[in-house]
C-alpha positions in Angstrom: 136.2 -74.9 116.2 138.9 -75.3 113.9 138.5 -72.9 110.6 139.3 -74.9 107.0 141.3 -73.5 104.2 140.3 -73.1 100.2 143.1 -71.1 99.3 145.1 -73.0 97.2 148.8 -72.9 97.5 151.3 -72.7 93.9 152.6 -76.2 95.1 149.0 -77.6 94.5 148.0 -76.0 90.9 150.3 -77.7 88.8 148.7 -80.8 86.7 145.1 -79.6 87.7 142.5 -79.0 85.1 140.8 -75.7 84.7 138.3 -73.9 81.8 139.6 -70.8 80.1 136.6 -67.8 80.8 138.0 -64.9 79.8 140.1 -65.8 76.1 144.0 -66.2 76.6 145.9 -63.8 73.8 149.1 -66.2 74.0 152.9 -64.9 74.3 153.0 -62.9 77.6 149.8 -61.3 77.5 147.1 -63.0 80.8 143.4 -64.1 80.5 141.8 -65.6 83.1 140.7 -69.2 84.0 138.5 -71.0 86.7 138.5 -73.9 88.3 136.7 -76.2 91.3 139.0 -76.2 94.3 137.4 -77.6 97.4 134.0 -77.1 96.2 134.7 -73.4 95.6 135.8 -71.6 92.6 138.8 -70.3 92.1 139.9 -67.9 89.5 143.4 -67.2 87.9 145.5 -65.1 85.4 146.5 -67.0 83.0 148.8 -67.2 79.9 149.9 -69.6 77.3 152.1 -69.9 74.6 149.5 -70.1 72.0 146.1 -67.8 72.1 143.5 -70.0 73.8 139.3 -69.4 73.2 136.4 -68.9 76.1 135.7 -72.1 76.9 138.8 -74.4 75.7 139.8 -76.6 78.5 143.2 -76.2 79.8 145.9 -78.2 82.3 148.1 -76.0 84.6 152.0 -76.3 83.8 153.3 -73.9 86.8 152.0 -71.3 89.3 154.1 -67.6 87.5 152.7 -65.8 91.1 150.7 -66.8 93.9 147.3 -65.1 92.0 148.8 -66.6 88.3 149.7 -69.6 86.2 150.9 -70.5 82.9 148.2 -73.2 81.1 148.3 -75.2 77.9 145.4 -76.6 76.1 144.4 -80.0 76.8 145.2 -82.5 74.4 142.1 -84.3 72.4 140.6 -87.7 73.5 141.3 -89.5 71.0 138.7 -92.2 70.4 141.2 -95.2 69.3 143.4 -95.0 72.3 142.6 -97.9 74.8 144.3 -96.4 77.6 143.3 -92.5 77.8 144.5 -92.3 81.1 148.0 -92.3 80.3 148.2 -89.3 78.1 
């Protein structure tokens, strides 16, 4: 039988949504985050511009290394806009 893959390749990161679990300092400095990839999780250095909390939910702008990426925060709902999905 055939084996299946989880490991997720750099090309696939990008745009995906993730949950910061160990705080990010900001600048150069790595944190971790974790995210649901194929019903497993998968977990990540990763730094941002700005110092991000445990918790904050983040998108991922671009794989730095095959085991890191750097993240920025994920912008607000916000509760007038009729067409959330386009932000």
């Amino acid at each position: 039988s055939a084996e299946s893959s989880t490991a997720v390749s750099s090309g696939e990161l990008a745009g995906l949504e993730a949950s910061v679990v160990l705080a990010i300092p900001g600048g150069s400095r790595f944190g971790e985050i974790a995210l649901t990839r194929h019903g497993e999780r998968v977990s990540l250095s990763a730094c941002a511009k700005l110092p991000l909390e445990r918790g904050a939910r983040v998108r991922i702008v671009e794989s730095l290394t095959p085991t890191s990426v750097l993240v920025e925060p994920l912008a607000a709902a916000d509760p007038t806009d009729p067409h959330p999905e386009r932000n």
